[in-house]
N, C-alpha and C positions, 0 to 999 in steps of 0.2 A: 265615166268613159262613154257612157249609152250617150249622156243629153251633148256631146262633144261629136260623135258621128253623127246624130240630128243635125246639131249647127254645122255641119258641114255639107251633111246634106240639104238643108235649107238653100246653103249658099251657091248646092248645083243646079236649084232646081229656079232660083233667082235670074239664072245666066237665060234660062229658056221661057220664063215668066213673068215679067216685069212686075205684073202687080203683083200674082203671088208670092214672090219674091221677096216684097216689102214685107209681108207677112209672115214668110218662114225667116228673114232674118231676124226680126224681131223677136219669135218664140225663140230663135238659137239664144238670141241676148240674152231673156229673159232666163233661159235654161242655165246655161254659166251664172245667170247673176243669184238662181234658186239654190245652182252646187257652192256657190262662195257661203252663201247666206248657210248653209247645210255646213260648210265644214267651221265657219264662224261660230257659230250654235253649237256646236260640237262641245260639250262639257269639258272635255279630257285636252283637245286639238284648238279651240277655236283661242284661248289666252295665248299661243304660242305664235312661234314665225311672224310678228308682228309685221316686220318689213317684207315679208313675201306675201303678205296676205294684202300689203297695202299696195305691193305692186300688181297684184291678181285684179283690185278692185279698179286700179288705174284701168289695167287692158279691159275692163269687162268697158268699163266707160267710153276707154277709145273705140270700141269694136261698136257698140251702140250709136257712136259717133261718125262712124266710118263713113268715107264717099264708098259709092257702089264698087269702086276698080278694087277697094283699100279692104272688103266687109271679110273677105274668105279671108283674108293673111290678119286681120286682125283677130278673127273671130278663131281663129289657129292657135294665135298666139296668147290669147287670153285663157283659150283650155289648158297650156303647155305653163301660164302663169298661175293658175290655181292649179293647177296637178304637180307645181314645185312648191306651192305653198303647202299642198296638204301633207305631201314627200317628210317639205323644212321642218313643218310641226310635228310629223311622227318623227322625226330625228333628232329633234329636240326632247319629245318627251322621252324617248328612250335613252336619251343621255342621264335625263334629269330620274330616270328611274333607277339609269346604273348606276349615278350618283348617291340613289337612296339606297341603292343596295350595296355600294361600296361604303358608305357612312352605317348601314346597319350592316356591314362585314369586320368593320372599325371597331364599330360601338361592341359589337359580337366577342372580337381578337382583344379588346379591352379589357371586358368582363372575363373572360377566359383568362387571361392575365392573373387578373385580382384574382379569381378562385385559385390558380394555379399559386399566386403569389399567398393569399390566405391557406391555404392548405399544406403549402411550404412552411407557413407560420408556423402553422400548430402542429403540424410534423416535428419542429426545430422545438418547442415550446414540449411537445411530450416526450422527445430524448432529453431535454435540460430536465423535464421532472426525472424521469427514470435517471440520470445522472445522479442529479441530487438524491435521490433517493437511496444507491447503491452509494452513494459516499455519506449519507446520515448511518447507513447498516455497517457499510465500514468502521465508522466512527465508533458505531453502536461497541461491534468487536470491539474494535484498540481497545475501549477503555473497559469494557468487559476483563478483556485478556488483561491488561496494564493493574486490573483492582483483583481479578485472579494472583496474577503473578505476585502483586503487595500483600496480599492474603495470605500468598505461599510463604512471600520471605519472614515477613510477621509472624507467621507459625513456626517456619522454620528457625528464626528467628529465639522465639519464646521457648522451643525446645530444645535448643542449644546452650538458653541460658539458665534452662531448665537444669540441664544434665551436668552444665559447669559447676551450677550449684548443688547439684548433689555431687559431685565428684570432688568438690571442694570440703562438702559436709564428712564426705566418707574419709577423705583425706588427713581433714582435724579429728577425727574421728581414729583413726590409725596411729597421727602422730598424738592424741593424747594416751590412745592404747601403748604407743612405744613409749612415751614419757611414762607412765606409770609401770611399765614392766623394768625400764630402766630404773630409775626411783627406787621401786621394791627391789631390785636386781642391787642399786646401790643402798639399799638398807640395808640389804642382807649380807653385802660384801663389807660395810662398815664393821660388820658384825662377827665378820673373820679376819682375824688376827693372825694368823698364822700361815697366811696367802702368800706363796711363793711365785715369782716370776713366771713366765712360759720359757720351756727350755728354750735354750741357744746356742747356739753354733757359729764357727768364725767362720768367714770367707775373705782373707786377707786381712784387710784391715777393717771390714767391716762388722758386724755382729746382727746375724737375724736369730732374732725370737720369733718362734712358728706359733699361732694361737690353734687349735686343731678345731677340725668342723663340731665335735660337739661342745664347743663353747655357745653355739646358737642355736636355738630350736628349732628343728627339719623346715626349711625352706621361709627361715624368718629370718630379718638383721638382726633380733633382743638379744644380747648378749646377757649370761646366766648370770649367778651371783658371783658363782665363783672365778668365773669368766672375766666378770670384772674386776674383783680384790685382785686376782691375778696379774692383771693390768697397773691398777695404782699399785702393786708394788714393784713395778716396771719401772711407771714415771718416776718413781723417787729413788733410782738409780740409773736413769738413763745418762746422766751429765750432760756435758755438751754435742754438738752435731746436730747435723740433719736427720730428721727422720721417715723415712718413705712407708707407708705404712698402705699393704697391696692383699688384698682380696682374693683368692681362685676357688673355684668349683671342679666340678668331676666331669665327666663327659656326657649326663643324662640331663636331660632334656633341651628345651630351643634354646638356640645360642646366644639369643638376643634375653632372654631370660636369666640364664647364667650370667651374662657380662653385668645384667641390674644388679642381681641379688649380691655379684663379689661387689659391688660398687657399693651397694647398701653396706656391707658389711664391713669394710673397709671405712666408711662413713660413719659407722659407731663405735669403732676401736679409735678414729680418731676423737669423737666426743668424749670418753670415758677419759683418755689422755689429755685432752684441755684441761677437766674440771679437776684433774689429779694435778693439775700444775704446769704440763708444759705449753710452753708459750705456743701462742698457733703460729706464729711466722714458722718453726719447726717442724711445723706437721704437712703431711705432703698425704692424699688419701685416693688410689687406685685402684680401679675392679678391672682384671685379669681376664675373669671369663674361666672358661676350661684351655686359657691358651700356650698354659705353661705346667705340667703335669709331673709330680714327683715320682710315678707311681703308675702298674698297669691299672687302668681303667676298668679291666677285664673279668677286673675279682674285689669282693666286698673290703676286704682289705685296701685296696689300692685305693678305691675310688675314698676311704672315707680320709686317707694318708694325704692325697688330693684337694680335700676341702677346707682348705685352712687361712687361715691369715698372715701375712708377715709383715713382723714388723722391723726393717734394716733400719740400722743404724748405723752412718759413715762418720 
């Protein structure tokens, strides 16, 4: 701006100095041609505005070149040509800087990306572990619990077939005690000869023989010896008919108890009667219970009137 009001000044002082005149236009030229050469030189500036730099170098030429009427409008117009050149190239490079700053705003929102995107990774990457992991622990359970619970049935299992088998033991065990007490019970009735029926009584046309409660040992089905002689000289007068042959107890103790034991006991008056002869399609075998009562229950008497066997005959 300084060497621009020189050459302008030069070119006032030309109008009133002829010779000097030649001389300050000259330094004016020279001045524009040192700020060309200065913003040329320019490290940062001078590669830029190519086409405005080559128009600056034109006017510094024509103003050098100028007739005296032509030296001020030239020498005008060659400051106003390098002072757009030096404008062009700052405004280029400041494009080319925001360029670089827009490309490292880029390059910047890029990498941000990928971290953000990488980070999302392994975000996603350690809830899929911790997944997996809570469904390996799940897994762990089920088959924990699943070999628990086979472990339990197994046990429960094996104690079951534990307790069947002794309940089957105790059972052969009972019915070999009732076979032998029956057995000696029929040895010893073989051995009485003089064994009469159990009384009887009509009821129309039927005829019940009553066996009384102590034909069996307190709260057993064995039927005595004489219990049974009794009986085989039953069978060998029974004749033909049906024979219903029914069970009852007295009214002490559980119900469900009572209705076994007449059932058992009703169950071996029909045994004693097969093996004496009579056919089994004839034998019909019921347990009562306390449900049908000849007798108060109330008095020793009654209840023992109470425990008995019958055996109808139609």
């Amino acid at each position: 701006m300084i060497l621009r009001l020189l050459a302008v000044l030069a070119l006032s002082l030309s109008m009133a100095l002829p010779a000097a005149a030649q001389s300050d236009h000259e330094r004016a030229v020279a001045a524009l041609s040192s700020e060309l050469q200065a913003l040329e030189a320019d490290p940062s500036l001078g590669p830029l505005a190519r086409l405005e730099r080559l128009q600056a170098r034109q006017a510094v030429a024509d103003a050098g070149a100028a007739r005296r009427s032509d030296r001020e409008h030239k020498l005008a117009l060659a400051g106003v040509r390098i002072e757009t050149a030096r404008l062009a190239a700052e405004a280029e490079l400041l494009s080319a800087q925001a360029e670089q700053l827009d490309r490292e705003r880029d390059q910047i929102m890029i990498e941000a990306s990928r971290l953000e995107a990488e980070r999302a990774r392994r975000e996603s990457e350690r809830l899929r572990l911790q997944a997996m992991a809570r469904e390996e622990a799940l897994q762990r359970e089920l088959e924990q619990a699943e070999a628990d619970r086979t472990a339990a049935v197994q046990q429960a299992q094996a104690e079951t077939e534990q307790a069947r088998k002794l309940a089957a033991a105790r059972a052969r065990e009972a019915e070999l005690a009732r076979r032998e007490a029956e057995l000696a019970a029929a040895i010893a009735a073989d051995e009485i000869t003089d064994a009469a029926p159990p009384p009887m009584r009509r009821d129309g046309n039927r005829r019940i023989y009553t066996l009384s409660g102590n034909a069996f040992a307190s709260g057993s089905a064995s039927l005595t010896a004489e219990a049974q002689a009794s009986l085989r000289a039953l069978a060998g007068q029974l004749g033909s008919g049906q024979v219903s042959i029914e069970g009852h107890t007295d009214s002490q103790g559980a119900d469900a108890a009572n209705q076994a034991l007449s059932q058992r006991r009703a169950e071996a008056v029909r045994r004693v009667m097969e093996e004496a002869g009579v056919a089994p399609g004839r034998l019909k075998a019921v347990g009562r219970g306390k449900s049908q009562p000849v007798a108060d229950n109330g008095t020793a008497d009654g209840r023992a009137r109470n425990r008995r066997v019958e055996i109808i005959v139609n």
